[in-house]
CHARMM internal coordinates of N, CA and C (Angstrom, degrees):
IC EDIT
DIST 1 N 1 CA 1.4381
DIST 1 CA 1 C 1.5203
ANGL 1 N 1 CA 1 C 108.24
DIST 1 C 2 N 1.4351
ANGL 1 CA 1 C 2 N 104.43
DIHE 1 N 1 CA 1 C 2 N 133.97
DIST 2 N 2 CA 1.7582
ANGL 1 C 2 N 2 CA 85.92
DIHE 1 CA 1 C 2 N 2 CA -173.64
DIST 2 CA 2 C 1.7714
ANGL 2 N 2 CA 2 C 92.97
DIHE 1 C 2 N 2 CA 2 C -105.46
DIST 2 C 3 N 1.8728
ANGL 2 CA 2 C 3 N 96.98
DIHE 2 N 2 CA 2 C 3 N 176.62
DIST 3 N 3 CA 1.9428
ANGL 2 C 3 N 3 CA 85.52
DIHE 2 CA 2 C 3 N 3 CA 172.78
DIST 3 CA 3 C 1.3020
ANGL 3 N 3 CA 3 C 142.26
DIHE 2 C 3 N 3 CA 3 C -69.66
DIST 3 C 4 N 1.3060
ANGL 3 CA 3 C 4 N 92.54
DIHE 3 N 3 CA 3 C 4 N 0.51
DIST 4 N 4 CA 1.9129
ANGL 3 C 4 N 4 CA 104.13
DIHE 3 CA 3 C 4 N 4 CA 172.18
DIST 4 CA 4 C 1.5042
ANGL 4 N 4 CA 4 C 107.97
DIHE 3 C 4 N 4 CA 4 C -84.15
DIST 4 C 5 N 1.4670
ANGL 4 CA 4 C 5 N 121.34
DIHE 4 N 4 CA 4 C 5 N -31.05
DIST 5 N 5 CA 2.0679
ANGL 4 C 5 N 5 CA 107.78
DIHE 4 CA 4 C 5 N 5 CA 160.64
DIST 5 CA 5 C 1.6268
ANGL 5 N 5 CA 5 C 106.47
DIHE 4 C 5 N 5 CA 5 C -59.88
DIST 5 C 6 N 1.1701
ANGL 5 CA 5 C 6 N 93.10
DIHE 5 N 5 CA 5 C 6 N -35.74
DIST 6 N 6 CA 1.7954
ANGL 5 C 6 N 6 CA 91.73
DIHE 5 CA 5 C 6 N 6 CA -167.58
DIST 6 CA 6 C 1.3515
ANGL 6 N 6 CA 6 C 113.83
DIHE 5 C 6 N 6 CA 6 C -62.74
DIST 6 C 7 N 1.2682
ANGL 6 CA 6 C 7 N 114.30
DIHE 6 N 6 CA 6 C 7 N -37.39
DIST 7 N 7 CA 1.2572
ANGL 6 C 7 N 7 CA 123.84
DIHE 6 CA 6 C 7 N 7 CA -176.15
DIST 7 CA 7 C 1.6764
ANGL 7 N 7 CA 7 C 123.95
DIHE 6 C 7 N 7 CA 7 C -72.93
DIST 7 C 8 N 1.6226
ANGL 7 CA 7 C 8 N 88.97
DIHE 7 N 7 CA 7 C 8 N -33.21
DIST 8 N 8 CA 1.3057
ANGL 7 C 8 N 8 CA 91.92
DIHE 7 CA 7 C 8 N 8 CA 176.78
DIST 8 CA 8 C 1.6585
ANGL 8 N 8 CA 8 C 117.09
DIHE 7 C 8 N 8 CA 8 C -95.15
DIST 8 C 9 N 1.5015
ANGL 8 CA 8 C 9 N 111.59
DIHE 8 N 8 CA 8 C 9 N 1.52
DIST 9 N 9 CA 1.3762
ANGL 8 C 9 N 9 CA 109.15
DIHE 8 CA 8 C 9 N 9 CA 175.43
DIST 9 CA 9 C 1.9653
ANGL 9 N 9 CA 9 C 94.87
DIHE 8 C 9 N 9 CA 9 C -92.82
DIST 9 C 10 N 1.3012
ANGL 9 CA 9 C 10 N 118.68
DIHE 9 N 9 CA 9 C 10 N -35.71
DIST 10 N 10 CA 1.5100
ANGL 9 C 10 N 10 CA 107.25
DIHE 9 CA 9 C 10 N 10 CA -166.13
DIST 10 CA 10 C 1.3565
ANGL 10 N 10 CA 10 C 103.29
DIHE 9 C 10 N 10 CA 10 C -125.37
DIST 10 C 11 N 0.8506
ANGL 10 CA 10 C 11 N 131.96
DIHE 10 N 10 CA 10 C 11 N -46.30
DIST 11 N 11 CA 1.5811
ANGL 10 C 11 N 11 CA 122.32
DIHE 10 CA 10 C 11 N 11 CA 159.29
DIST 11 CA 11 C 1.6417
ANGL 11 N 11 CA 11 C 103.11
DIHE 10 C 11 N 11 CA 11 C 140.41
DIST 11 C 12 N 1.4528
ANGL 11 CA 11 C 12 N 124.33
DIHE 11 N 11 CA 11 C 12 N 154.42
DIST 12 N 12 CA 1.0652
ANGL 11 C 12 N 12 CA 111.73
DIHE 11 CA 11 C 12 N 12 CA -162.87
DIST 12 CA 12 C 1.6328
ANGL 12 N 12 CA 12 C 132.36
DIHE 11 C 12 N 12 CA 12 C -67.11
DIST 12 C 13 N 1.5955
ANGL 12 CA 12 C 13 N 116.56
DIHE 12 N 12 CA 12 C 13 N 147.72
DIST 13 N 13 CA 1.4659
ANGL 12 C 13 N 13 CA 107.70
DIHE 12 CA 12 C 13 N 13 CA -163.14
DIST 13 CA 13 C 1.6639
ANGL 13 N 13 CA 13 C 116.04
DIHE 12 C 13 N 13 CA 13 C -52.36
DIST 13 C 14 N 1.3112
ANGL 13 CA 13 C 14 N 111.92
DIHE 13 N 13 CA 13 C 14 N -177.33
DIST 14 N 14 CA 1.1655
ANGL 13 C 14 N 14 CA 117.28
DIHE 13 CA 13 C 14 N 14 CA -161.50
DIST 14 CA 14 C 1.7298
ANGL 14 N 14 CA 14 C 102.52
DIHE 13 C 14 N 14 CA 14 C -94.47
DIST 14 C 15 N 1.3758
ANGL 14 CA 14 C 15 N 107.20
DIHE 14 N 14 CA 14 C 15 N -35.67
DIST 15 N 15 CA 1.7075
ANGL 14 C 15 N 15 CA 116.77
DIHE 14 CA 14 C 15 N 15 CA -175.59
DIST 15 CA 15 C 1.8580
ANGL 15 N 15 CA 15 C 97.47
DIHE 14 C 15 N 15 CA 15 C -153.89
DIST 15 C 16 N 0.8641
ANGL 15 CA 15 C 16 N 92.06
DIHE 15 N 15 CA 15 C 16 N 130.95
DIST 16 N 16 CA 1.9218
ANGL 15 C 16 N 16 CA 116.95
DIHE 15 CA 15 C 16 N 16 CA 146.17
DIST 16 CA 16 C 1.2905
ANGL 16 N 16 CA 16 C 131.67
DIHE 15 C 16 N 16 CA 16 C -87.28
DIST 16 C 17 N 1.8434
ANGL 16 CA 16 C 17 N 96.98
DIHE 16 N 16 CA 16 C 17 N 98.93
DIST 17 N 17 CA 1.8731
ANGL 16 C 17 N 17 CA 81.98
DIHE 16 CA 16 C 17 N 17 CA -170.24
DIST 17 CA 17 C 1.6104
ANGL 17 N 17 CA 17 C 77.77
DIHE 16 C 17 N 17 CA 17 C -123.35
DIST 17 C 18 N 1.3070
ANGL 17 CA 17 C 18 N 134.20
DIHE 17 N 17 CA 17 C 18 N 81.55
DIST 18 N 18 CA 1.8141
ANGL 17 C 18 N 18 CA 129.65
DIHE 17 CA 17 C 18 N 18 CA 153.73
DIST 18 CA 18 C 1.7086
ANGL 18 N 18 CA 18 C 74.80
DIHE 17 C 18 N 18 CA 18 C -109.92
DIST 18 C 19 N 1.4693
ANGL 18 CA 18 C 19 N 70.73
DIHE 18 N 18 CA 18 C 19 N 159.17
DIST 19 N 19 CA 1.7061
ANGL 18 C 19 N 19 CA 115.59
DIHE 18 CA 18 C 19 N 19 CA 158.37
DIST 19 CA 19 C 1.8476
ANGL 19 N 19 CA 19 C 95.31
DIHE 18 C 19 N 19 CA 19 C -164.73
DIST 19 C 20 N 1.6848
ANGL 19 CA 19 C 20 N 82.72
DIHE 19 N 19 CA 19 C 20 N 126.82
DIST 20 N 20 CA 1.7026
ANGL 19 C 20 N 20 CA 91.42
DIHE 19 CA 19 C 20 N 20 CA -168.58
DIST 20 CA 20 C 1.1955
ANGL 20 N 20 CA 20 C 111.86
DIHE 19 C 20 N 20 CA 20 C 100.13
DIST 20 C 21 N 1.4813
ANGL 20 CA 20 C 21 N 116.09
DIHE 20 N 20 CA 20 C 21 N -64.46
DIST 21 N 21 CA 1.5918
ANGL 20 C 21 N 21 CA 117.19
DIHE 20 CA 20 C 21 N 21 CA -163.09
DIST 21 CA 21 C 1.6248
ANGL 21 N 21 CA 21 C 87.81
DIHE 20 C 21 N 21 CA 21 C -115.19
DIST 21 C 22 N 1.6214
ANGL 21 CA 21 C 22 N 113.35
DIHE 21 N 21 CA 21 C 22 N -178.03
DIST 22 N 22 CA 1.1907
ANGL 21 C 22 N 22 CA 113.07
DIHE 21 CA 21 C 22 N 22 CA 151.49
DIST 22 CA 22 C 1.1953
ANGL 22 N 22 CA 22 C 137.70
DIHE 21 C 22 N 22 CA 22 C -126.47
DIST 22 C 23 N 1.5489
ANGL 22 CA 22 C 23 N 115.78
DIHE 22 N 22 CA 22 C 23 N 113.95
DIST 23 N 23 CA 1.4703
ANGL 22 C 23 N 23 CA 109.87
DIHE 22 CA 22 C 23 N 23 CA -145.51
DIST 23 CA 23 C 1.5385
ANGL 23 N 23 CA 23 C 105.41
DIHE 22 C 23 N 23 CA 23 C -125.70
DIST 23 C 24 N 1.4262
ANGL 23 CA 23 C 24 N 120.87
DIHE 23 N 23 CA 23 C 24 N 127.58
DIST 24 N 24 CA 1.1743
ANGL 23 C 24 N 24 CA 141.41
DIHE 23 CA 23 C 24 N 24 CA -161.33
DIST 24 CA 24 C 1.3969
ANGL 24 N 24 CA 24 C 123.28
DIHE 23 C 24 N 24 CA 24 C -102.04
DIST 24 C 25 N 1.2444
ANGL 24 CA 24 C 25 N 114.95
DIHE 24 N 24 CA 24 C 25 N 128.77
DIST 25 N 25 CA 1.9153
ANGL 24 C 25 N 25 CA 103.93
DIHE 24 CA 24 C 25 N 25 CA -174.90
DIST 25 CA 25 C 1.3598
ANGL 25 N 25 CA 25 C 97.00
DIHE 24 C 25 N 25 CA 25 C -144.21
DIST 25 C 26 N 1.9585
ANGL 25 CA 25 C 26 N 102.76
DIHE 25 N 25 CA 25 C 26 N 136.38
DIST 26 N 26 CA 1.2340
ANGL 25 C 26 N 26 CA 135.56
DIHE 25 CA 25 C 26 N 26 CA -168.39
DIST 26 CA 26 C 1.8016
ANGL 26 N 26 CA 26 C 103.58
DIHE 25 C 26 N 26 CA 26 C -106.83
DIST 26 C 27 N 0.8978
ANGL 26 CA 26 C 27 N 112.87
DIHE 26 N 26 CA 26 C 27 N 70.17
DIST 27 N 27 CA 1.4744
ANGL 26 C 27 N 27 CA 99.87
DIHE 26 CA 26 C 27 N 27 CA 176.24
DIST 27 CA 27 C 1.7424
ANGL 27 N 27 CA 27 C 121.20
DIHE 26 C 27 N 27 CA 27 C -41.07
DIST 27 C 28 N 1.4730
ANGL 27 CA 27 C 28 N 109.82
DIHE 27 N 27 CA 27 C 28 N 124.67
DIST 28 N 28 CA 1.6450
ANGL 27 C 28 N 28 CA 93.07
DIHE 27 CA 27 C 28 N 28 CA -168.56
DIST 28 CA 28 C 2.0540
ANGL 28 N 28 CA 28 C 98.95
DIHE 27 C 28 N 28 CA 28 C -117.71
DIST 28 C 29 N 1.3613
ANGL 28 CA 28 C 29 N 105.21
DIHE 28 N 28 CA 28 C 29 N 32.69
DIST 29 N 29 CA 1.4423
ANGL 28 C 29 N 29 CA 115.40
DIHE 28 CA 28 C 29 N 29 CA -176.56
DIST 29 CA 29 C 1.5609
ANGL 29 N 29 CA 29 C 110.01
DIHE 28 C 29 N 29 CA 29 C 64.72
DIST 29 C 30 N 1.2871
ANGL 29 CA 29 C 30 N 109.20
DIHE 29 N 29 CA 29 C 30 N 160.42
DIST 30 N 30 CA 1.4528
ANGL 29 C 30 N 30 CA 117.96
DIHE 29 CA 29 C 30 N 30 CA 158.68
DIST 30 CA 30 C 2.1356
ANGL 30 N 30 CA 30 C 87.93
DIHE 29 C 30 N 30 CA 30 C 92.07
DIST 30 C 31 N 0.9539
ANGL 30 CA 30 C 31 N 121.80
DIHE 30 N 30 CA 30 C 31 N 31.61
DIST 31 N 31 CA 1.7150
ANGL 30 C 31 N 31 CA 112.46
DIHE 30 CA 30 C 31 N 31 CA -153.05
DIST 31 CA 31 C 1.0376
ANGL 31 N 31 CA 31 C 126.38
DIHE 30 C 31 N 31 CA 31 C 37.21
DIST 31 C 32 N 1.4348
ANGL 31 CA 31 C 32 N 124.94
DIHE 31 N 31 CA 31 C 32 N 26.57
DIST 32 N 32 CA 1.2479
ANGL 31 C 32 N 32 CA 117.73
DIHE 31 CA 31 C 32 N 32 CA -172.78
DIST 32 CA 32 C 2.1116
ANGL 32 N 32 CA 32 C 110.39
DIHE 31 C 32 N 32 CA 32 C -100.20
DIST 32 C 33 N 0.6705
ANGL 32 CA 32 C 33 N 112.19
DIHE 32 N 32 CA 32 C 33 N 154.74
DIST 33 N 33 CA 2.0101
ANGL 32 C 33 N 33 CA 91.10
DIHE 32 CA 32 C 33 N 33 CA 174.37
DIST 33 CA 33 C 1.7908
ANGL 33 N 33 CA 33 C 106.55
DIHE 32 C 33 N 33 CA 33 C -156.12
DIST 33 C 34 N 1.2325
ANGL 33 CA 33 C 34 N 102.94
DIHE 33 N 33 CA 33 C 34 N 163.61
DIST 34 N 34 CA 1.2843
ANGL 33 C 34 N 34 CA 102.42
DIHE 33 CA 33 C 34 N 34 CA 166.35
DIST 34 CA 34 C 1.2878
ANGL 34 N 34 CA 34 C 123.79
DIHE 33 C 34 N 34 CA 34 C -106.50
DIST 34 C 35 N 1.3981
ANGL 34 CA 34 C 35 N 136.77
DIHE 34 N 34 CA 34 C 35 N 128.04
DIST 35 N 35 CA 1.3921
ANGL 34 C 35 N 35 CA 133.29
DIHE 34 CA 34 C 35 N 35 CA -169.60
DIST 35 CA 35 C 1.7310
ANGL 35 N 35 CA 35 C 115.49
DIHE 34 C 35 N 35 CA 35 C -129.33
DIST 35 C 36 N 1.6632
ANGL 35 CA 35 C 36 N 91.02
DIHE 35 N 35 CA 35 C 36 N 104.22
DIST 36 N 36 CA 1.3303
ANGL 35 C 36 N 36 CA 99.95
DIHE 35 CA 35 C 36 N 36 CA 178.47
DIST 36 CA 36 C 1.9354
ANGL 36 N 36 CA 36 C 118.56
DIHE 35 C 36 N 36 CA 36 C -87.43
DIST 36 C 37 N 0.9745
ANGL 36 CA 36 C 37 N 108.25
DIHE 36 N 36 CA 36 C 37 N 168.96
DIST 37 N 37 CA 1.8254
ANGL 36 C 37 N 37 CA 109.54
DIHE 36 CA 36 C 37 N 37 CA -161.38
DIST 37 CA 37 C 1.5710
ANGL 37 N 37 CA 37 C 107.91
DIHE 36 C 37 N 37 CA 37 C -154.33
DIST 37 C 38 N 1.3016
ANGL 37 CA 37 C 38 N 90.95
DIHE 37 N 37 CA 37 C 38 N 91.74
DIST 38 N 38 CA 1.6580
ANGL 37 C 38 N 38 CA 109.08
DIHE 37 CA 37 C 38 N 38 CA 170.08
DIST 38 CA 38 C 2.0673
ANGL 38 N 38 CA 38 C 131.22
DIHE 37 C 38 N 38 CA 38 C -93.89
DIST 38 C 39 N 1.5519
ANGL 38 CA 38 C 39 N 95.49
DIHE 38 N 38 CA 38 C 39 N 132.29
DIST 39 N 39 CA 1.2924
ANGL 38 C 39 N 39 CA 88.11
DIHE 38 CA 38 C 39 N 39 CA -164.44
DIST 39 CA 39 C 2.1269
ANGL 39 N 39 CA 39 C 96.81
DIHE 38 C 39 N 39 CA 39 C -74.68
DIST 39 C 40 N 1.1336
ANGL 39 CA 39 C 40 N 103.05
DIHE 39 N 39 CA 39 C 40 N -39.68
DIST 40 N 40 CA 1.4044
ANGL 39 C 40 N 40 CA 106.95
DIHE 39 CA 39 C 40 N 40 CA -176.01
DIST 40 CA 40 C 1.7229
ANGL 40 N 40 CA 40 C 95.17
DIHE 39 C 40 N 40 CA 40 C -125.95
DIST 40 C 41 N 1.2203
ANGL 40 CA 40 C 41 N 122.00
DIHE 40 N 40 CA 40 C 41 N 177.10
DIST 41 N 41 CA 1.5622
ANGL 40 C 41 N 41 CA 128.52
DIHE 40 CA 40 C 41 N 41 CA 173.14
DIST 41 CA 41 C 1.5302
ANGL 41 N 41 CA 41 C 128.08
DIHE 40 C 41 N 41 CA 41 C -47.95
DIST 41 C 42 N 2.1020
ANGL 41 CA 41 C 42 N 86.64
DIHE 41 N 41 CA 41 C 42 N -39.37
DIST 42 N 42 CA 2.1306
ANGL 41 C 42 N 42 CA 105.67
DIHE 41 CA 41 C 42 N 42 CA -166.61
DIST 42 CA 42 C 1.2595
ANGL 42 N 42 CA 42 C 71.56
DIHE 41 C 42 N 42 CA 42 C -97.58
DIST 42 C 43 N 1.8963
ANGL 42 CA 42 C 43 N 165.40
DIHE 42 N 42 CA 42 C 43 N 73.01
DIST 43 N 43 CA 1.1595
ANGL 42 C 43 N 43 CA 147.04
DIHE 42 CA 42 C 43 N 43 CA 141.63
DIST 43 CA 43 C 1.2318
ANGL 43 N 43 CA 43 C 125.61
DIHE 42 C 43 N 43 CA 43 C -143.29
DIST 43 C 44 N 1.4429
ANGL 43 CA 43 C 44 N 121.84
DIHE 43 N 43 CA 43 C 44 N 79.55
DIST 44 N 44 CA 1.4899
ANGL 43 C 44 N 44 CA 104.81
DIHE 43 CA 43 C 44 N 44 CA -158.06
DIST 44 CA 44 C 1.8456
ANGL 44 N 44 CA 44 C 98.85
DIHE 43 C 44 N 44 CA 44 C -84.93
DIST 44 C 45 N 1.3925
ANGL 44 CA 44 C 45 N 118.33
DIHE 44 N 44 CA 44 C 45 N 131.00
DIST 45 N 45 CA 1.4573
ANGL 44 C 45 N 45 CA 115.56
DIHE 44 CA 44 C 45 N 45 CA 170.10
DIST 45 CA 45 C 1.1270
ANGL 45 N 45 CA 45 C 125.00
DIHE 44 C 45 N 45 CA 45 C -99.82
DIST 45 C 46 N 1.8138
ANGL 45 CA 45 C 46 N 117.44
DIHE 45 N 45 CA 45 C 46 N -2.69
DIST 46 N 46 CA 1.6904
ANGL 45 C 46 N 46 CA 113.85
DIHE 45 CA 45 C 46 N 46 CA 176.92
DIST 46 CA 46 C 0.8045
ANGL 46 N 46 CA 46 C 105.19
DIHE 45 C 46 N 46 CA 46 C -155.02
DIST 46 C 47 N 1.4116
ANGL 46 CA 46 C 47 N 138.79
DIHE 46 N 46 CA 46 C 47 N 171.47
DIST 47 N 47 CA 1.5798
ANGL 46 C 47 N 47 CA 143.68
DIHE 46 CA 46 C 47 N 47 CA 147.96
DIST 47 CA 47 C 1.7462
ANGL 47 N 47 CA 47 C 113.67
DIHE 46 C 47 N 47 CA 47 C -144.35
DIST 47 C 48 N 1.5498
ANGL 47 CA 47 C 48 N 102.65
DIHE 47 N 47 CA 47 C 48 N 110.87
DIST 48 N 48 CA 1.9249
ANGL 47 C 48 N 48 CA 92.36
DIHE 47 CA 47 C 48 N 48 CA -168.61
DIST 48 CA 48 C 1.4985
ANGL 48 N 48 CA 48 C 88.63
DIHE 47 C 48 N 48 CA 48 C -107.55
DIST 48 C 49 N 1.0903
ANGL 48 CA 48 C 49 N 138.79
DIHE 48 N 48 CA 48 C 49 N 169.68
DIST 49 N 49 CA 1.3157
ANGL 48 C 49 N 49 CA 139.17
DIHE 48 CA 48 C 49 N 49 CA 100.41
DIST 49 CA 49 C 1.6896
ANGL 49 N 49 CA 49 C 129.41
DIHE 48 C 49 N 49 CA 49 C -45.43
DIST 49 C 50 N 1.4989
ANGL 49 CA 49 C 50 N 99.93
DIHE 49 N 49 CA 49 C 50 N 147.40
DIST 50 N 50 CA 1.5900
ANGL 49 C 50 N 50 CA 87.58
DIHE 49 CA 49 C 50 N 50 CA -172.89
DIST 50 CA 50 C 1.9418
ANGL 50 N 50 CA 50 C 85.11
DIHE 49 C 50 N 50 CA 50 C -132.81
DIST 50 C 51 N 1.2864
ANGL 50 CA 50 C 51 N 109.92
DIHE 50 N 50 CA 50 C 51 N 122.64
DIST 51 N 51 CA 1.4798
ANGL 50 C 51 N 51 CA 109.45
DIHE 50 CA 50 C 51 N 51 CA -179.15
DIST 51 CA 51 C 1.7175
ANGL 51 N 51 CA 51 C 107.70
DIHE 50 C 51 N 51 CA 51 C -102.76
DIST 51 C 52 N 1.4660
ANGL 51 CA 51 C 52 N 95.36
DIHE 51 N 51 CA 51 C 52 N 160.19
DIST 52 N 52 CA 1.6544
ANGL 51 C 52 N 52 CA 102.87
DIHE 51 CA 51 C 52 N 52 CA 178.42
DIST 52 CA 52 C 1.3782
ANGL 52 N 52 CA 52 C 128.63
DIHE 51 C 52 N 52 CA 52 C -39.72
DIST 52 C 53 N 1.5688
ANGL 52 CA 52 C 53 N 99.95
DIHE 52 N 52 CA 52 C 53 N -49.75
DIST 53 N 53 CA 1.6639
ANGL 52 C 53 N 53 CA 82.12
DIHE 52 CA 52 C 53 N 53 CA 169.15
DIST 53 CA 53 C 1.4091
ANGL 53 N 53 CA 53 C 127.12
DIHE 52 C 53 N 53 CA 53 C -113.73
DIST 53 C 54 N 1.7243
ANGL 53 CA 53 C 54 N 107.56
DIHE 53 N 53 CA 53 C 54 N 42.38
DIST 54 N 54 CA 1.2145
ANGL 53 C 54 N 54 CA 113.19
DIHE 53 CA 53 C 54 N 54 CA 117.73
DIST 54 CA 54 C 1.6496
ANGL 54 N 54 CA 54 C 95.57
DIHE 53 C 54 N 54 CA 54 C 108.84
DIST 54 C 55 N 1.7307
ANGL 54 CA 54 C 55 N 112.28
DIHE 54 N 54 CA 54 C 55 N 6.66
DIST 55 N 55 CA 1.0080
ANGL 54 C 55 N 55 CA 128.20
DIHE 54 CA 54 C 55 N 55 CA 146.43
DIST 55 CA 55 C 2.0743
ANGL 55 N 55 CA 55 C 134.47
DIHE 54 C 55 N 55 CA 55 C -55.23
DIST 55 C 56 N 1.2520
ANGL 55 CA 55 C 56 N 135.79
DIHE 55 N 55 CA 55 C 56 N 126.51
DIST 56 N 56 CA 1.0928
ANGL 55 C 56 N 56 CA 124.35
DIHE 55 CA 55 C 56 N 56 CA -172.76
DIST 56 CA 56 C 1.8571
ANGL 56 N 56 CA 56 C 109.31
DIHE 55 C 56 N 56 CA 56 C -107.92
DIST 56 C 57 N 1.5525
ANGL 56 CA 56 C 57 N 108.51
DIHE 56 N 56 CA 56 C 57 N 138.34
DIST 57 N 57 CA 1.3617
ANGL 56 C 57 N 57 CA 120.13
DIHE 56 CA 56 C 57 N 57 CA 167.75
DIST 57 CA 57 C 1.4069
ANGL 57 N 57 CA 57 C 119.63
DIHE 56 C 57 N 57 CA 57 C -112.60
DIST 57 C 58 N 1.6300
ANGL 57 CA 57 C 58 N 109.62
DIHE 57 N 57 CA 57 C 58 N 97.89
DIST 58 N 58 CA 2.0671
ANGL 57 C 58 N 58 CA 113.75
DIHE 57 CA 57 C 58 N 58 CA 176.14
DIST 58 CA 58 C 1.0906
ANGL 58 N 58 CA 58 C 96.25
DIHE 57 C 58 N 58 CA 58 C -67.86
DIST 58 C 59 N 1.4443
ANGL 58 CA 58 C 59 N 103.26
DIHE 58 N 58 CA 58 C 59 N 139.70
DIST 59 N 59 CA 1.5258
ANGL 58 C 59 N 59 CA 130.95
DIHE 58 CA 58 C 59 N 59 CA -150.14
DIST 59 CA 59 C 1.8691
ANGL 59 N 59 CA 59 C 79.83
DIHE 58 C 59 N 59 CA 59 C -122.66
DIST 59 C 60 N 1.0272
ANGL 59 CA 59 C 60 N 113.80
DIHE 59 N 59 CA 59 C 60 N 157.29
DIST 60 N 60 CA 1.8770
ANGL 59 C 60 N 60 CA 121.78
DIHE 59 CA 59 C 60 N 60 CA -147.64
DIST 60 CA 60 C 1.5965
ANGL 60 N 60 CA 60 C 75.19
DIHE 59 C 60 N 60 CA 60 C -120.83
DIST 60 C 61 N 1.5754
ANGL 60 CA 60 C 61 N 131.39
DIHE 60 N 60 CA 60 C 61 N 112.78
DIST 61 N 61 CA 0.9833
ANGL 60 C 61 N 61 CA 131.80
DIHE 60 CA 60 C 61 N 61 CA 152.81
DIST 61 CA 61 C 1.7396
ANGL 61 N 61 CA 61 C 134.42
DIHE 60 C 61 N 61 CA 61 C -84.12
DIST 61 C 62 N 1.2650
ANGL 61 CA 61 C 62 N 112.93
DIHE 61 N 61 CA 61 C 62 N 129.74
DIST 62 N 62 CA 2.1233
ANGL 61 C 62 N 62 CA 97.19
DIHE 61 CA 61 C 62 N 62 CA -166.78
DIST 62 CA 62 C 1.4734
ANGL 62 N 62 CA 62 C 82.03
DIHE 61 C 62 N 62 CA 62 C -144.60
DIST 62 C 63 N 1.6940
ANGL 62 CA 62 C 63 N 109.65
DIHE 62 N 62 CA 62 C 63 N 165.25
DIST 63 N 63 CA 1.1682
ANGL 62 C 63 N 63 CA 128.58
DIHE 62 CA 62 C 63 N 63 CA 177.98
DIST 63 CA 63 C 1.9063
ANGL 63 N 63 CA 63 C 102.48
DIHE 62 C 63 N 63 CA 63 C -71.70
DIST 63 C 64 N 1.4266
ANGL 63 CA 63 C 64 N 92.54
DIHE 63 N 63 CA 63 C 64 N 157.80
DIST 64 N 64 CA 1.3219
ANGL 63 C 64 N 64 CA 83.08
DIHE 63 CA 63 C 64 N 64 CA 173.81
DIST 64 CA 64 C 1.8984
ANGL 64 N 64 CA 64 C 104.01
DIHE 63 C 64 N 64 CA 64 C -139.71
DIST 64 C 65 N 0.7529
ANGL 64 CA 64 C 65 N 104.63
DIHE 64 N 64 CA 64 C 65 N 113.84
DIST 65 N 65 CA 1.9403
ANGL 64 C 65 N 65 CA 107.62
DIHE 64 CA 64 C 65 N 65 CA 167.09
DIST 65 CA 65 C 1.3178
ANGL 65 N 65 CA 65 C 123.59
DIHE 64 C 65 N 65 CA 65 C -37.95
DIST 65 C 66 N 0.8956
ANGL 65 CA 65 C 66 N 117.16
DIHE 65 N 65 CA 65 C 66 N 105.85
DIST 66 N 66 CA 1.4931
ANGL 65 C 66 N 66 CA 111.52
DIHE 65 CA 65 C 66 N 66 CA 167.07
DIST 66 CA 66 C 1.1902
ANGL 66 N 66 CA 66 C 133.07
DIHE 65 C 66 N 66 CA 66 C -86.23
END
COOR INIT
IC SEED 1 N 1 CA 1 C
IC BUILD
């Protein structure tokens, strides 16, 4: 999935903090966020959750059909 599906399924992230990679964060309130991690734009390589206290949930990435 590159970040232009992403963007257009949820809308664009909240901050860009890669250097090197490009890595995307969705603040979802409560400190909790979602942080996706691209090697190039068309490549998404991760998606964790990052929770308040500071625990992480890998989010199971698959193609999806449109």
């Amino acid at each position: 999935m590159s970040y232009d599906e992403v963007k257009r399924r949820i809308g664009p992230a909240d901050r860009d903090v890669g250097s090197g990679l490009y890595i995307y964060v969705y603040d979802l309130g409560k400190d909790d966020q979602v942080i996706l991690t691209f090697a190039t734009l068309d490549h998404l390589l991760s998606a964790k959750v990052t929770h308040a206290d500071g625990s992480v949930t890998d989010l199971v990435i698959s193609s999806v059909n449109q």
